[in-house]
BATORSE-643335 format. One record per residue (C-alpha): y, x, z; residue in three letters; residue number from 1. Coordinates in pm, whole numbers. Layout:
% BATORSE-643335
        v        u        w    aa     i
        Y        X        Z   ala   NUM
...
***
This chain:
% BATORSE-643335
        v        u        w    aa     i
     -132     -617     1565   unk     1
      190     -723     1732   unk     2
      178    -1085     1861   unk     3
      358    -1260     2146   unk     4
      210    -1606     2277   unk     5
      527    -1830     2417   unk     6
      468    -2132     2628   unk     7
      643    -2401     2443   unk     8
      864    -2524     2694   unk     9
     1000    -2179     2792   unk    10
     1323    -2203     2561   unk    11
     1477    -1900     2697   unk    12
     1139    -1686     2615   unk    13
     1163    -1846     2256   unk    14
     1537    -1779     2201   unk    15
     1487    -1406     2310   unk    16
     1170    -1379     2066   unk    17
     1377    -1475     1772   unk    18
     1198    -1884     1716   unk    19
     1436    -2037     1904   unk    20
     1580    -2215     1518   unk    21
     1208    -2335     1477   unk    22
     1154    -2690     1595   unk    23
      930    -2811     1917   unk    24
      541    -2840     1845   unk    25
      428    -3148     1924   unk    26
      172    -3220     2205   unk    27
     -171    -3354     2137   unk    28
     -470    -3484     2349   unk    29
     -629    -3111     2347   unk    30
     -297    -2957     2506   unk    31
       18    -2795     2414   unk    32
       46    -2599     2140   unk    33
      133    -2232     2136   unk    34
      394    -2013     1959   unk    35
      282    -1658     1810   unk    36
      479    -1395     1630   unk    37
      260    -1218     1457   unk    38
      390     -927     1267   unk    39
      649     -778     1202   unk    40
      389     -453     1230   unk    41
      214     -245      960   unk    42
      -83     -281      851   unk    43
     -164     -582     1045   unk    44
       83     -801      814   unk    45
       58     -550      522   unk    46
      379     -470      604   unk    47
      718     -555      793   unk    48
      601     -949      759   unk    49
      655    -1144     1009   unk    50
      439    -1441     1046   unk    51
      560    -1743     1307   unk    52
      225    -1947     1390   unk    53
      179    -2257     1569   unk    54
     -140    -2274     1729   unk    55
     -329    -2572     1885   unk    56
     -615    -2351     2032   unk    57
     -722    -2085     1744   unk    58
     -631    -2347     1464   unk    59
     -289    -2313     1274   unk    60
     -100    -2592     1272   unk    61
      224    -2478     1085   unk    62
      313    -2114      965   unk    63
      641    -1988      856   unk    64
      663    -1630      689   unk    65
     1002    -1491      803   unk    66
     1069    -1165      538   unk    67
     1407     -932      500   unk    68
     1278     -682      702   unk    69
     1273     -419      449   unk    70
     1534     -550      232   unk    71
     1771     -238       53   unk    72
     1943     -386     -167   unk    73
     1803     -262     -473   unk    74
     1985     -505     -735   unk    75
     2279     -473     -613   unk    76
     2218      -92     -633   unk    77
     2120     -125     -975   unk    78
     2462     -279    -1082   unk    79
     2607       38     -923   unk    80
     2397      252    -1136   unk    81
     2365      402    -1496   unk    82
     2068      248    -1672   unk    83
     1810      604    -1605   unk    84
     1964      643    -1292   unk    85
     1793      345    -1127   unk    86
     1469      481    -1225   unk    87
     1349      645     -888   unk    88
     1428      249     -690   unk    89
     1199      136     -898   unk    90
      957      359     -790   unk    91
      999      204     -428   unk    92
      921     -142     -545   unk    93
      563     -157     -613   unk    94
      490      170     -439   unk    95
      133      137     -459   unk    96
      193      147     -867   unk    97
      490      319     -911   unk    98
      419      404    -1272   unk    99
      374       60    -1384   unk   100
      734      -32    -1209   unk   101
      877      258    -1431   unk   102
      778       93    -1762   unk   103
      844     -289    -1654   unk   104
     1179     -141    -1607   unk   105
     1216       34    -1948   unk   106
     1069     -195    -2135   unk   107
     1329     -463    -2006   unk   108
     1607     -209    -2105   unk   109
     1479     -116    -2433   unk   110
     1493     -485    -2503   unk   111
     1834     -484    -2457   unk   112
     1915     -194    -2689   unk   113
     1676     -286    -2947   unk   114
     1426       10    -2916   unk   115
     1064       57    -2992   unk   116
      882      333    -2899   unk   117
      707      494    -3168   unk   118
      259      436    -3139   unk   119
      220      766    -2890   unk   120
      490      623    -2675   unk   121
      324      315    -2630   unk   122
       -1      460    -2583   unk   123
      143      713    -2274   unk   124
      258      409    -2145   unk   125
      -33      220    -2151   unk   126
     -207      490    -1969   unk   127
       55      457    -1671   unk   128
        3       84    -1629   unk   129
     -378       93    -1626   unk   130
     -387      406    -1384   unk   131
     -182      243    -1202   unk   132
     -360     -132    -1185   unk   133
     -673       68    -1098   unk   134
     -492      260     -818   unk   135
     -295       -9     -727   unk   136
     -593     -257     -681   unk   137
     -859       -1     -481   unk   138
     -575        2     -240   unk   139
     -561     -338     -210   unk   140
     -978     -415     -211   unk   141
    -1007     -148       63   unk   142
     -742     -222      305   unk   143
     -898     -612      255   unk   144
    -1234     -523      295   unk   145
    -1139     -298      656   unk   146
     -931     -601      723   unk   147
    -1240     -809      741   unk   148
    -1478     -547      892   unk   149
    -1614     -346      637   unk   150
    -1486       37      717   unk   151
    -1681      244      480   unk   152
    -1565        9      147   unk   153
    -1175      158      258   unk   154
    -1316      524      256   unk   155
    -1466      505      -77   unk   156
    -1138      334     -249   unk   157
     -981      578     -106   unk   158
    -1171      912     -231   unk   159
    -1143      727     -567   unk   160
     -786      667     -560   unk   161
     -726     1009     -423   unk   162
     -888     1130     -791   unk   163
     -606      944     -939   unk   164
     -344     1006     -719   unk   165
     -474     1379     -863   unk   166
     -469     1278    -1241   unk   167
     -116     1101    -1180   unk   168
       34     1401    -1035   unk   169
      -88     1622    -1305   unk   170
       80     1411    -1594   unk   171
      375     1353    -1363   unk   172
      443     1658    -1127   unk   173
      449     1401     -826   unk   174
      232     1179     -637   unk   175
      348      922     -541   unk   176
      741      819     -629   unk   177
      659      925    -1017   unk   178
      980      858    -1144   unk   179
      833      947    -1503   unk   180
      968      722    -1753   unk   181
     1274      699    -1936   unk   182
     1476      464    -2090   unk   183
     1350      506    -2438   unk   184
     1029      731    -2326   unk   185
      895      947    -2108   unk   186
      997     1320    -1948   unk   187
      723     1472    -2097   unk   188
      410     1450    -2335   unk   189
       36     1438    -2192   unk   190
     -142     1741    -2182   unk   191
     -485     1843    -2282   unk   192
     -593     1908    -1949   unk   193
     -489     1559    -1808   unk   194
     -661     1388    -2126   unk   195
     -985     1586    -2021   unk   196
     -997     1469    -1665   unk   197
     -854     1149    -1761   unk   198
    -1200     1122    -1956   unk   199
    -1404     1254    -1665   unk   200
    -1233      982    -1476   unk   201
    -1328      686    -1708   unk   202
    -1695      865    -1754   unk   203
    -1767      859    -1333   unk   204
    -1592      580    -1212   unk   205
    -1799      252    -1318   unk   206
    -2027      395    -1074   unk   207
    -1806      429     -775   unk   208
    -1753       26     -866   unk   209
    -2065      -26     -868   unk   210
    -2131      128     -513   unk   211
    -1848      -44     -380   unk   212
    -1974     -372     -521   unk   213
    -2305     -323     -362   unk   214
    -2131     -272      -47   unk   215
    -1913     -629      -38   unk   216
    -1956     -840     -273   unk   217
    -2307     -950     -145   unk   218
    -2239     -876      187   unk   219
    -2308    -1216      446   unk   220
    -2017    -1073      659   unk   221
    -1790    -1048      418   unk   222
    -1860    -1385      240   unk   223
    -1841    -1533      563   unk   224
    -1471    -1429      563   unk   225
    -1365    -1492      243   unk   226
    -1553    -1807       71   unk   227
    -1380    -2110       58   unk   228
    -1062    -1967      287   unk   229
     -773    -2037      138   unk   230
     -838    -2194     -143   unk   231
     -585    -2202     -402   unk   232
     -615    -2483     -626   unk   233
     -530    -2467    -1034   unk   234
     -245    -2681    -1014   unk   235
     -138    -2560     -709   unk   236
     -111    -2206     -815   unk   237
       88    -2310    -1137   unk   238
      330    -2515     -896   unk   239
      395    -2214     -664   unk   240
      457    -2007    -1004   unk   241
      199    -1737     -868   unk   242
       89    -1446    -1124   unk   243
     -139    -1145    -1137   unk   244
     -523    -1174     -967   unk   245
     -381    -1452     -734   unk   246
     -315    -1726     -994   unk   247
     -630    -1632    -1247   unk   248
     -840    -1637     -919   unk   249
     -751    -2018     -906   unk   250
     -902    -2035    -1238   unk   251
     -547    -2013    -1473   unk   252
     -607    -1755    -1770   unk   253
     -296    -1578    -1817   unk   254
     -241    -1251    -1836   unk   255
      119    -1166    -1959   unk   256
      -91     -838    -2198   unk   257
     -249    -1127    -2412   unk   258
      -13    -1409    -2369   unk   259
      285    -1236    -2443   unk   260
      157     -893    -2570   unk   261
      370     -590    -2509   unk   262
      280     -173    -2548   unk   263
       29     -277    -2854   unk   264
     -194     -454    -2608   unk   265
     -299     -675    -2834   unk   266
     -508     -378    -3035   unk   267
     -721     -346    -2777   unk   268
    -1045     -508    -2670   unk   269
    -1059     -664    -2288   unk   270
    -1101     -952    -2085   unk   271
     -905    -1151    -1855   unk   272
    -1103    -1242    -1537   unk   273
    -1079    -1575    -1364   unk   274
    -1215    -1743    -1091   unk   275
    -1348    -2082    -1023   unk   276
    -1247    -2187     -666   unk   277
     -926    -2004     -621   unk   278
    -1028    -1883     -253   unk   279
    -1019    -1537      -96   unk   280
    -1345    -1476     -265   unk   281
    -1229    -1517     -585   unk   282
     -909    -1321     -586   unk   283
    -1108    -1029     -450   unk   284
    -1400    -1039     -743   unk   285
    -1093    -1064    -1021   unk   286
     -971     -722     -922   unk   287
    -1281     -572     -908   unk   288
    -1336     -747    -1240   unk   289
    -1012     -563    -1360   unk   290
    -1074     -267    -1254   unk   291
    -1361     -240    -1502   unk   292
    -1106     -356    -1782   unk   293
     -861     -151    -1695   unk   294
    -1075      161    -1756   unk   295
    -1210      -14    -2091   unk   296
     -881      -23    -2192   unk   297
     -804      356    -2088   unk   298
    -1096      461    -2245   unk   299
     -975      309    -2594   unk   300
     -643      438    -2567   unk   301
     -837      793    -2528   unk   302
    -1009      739    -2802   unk   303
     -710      640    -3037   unk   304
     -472      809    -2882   unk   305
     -212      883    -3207   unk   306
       -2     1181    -3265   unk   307
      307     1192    -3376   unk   308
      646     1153    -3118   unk   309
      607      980    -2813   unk   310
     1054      872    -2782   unk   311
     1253      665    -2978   unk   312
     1392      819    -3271   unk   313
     1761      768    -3168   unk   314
     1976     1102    -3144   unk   315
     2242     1000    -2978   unk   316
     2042      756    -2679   unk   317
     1817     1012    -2555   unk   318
     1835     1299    -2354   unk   319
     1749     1600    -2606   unk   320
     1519     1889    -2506   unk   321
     1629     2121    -2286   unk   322
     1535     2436    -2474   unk   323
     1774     2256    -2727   unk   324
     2032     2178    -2510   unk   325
     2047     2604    -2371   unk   326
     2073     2693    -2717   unk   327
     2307     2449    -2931   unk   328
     2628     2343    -2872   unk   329
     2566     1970    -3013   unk   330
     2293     1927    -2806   unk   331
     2507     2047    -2516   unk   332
     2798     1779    -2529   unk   333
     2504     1490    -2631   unk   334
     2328     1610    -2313   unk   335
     2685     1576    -2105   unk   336
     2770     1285    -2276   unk   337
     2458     1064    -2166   unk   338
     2452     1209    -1820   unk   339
     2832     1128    -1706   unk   340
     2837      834    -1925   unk   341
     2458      638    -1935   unk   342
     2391      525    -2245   unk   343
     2576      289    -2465   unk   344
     2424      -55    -2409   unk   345
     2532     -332    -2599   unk   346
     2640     -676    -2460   unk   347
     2408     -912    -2391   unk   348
     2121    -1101    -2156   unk   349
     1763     -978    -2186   unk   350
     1470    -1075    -1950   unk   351
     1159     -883    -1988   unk   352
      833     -911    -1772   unk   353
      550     -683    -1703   unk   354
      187     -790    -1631   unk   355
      176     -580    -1295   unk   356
      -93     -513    -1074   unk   357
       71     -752     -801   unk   358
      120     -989    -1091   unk   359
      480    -1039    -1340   unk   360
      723     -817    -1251   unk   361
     1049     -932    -1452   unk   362
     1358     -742    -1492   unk   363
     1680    -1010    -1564   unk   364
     1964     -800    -1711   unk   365
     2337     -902    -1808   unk   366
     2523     -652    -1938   unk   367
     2896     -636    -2043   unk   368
     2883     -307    -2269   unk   369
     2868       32    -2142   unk   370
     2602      256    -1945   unk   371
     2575       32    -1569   unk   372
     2508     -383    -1622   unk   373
     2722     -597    -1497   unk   374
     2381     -777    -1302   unk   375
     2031     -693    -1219   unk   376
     1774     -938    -1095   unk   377
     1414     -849    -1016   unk   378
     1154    -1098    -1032   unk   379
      928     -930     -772   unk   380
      555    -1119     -794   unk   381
      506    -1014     -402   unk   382
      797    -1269     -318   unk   383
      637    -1532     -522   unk   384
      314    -1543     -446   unk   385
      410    -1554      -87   unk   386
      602    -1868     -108   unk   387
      234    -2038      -58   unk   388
      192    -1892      279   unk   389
      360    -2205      456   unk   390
       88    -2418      298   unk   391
     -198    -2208      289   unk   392
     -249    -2073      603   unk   393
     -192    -2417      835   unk   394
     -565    -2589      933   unk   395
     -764    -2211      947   unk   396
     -841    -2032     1241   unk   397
     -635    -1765     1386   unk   398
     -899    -1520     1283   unk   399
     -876    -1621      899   unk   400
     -486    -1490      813   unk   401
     -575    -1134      813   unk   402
     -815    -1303      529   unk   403
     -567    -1448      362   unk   404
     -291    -1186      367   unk   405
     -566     -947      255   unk   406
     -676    -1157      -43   unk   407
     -275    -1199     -170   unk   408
     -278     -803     -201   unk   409
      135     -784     -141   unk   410
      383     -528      -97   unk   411
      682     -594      113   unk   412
      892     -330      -80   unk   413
      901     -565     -341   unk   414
      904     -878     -174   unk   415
     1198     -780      -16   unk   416
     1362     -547     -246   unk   417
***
């Protein structure tokens, strides 16, 4: 972990360390407070955070989050962009659920051209965003639990999202930057071999929960660490606008699939888990909560899993097959058409958000006509939910804000963007 400890009145030490536009601590009858940078450095910070602490002993006094280190760009990229071709940035967003960002993207798009995917279209893509929750959260659970101590609950999140990061590069040729939806589908159909492990998959891995949750969620350490740190309170959570496990760990029950159903979500059977006190406790039991929905929801989409075409039925917005495209003329030009040109999108304003595994990812879109919109705005639930920090973290111990970090599960690709 990279910290520095500066002596308050050293101003020249302070101006060098980059805190110099923070005002003085104040003195008290224990002593001077201290200054500590902690961060920017990955993975103590979860990322290129940078955390500014003042510290009267081990006890925080005030905390300022100081973010931008990764920033690219990416809306402004966006606007430079045909509608397909910003795609692969999304990947980069979320990258711990890259598949998810992919369809929180299309969907927004879609909305703006008035497309719905036929059943199977929906269905593929429900598959992506519950692989990827389930991916997305063992990441998070097991770099929280080695945060806090517990080594061996990393290594088995790990194996198990290595069996996914297997399934995911089966349906999508890659890994990790997936880069396998479209606007108006996907690049290619599932195949009977990823169906089959997909099943193995849903069949095995309520176990591997249940080892892991034998592992942490009664362990005294662990609890120790995590109950009643941090605690998130129901209104407070509302008036920071946080989503995802962090606000229904305070206790809220929304969940953007059931309050605002999208994909055909609302044909399928699953809960929404809450928690009661809204600490780091809490948040962690929701996504291990989810987890188990996730693959109750994967194995109904299995099980109904239509036939039929899995694209919109528009001939002139999608990218025809390439067999088709070798052989016919037509096809040919269409093909040439969409690639130098994007597709057509109408005028407009559409907003569209995605229950994500970080929380709502939004996708604000103004276009003017044409294939590249005239604006792109992300509403990246990382950034949100770490507008709390300032307020959270000030009156626990130095030792708690790996806790706390841990517990918001955040990405600093999207945060910053």
């Amino acid at each position: 972990m990279a910290t520095q400890i500066l002596e308050i009145g050293d101003s020249a030490a302070r101006a060098q360390a980059g805190v110099a536009g923070h005002p003085e601590p104040t003195t008290d009858l224990l002593g001077e407070k201290l200054i500590l940078n902690m961060g920017p450095s990955h993975p103590a910070t979860h990322g290129v955070l940078r955390l500014v602490l003042e510290l009267d002993g081990e006890i925080i006094t005030k905390a300022t989050p100081d973010i931008g280190y990764l920033h690219r760009g990416d809306e402004k990229i966006a606007e430079n962009m045909q509608y397909n071709q910003f795609i692969p940035y999304t990947d980069r967003l979320d990258y711990l659920a890259p598949l998810a960002n992919n369809v929180a993207y299309a969907l927004a798009v879609e909305k703006l051209m008035g497309w719905e995917l036929p059943p199977r279209g929906k269905a593929i893509r429900v598959i992506c965003c519950e692989m990827a929750r389930v991916s997305a959260h063992l990441l998070g659970i097991g770099s929280f639990a080695m945060d806090t101590g517990a080594m061996t609950v990393f290594l088995y999140t790990f194996t198990e999202r290595e069996k996914l990061y297997n399934l995911i590069e089966l349906l999508t040729g890659a890994r990790f930057t997936t880069s396998y939806t479209r606007i108006g589908g996907q690049t290619h159909d599932l195949t009977p071999a990823f169906i089959e492990q997909l099943r193995t998959f849903c069949r095995e891995f309520p176990a591997h929960v249940d080892e892991i949750d034998n592992l942490l969620t009664r362990n005294p350490i662990f609890i120790n660490r995590t109950k009643d740190i941090a605690v998130i309170s129901k209104e407070k959570a509302i008036a920071y606008a946080l989503s995802g496990p962090n606000l229904r760990g305070s206790g809220v029950e929304h969940d953007l699939r059931k309050a605002h159903p999208y994909l055909d979500y609302e044909k399928y059977d699953f809960d929404i888990p809450v928690g009661t006190v809204g600490d780091c406790y809490d948040r962690y039991v929701v996504r291990m909560l989810e987890m188990r929905e996730s693959v109750k929801i994967l194995n109904q989409v299995l099980d109904r899993l239509p036939d039929g075409p899995m694209n919109v039925e528009n001939g002139k917005g999608f990218l025809p097959p390439k067999e088709m495209a070798l052989k016919k003329m037509e096809e040919l030009i269409h093909q040439f058409m969409l690639v130098t040109e994007g597709i057509k999108a109408p005028p407009g304003e559409v907003y569209f958000g995605a229950e994500n595994p970080k929380g709502e990812l939004g996708f604000y879109i103004h276009s003017k006509g044409g294939g590249v919109p005239h604006r792109l705005k992300i509403r990246s639930p990382s950034f949100v939910n770490l507008t709390i920090l300032h307020e959270l973290l000030p009156g626990h111990m130095m030792s708690d804000v790996v806790a706390v970090l841990g517990s918001l599960d955040f990405v600093m690709g999207e945060c910053d963007r």
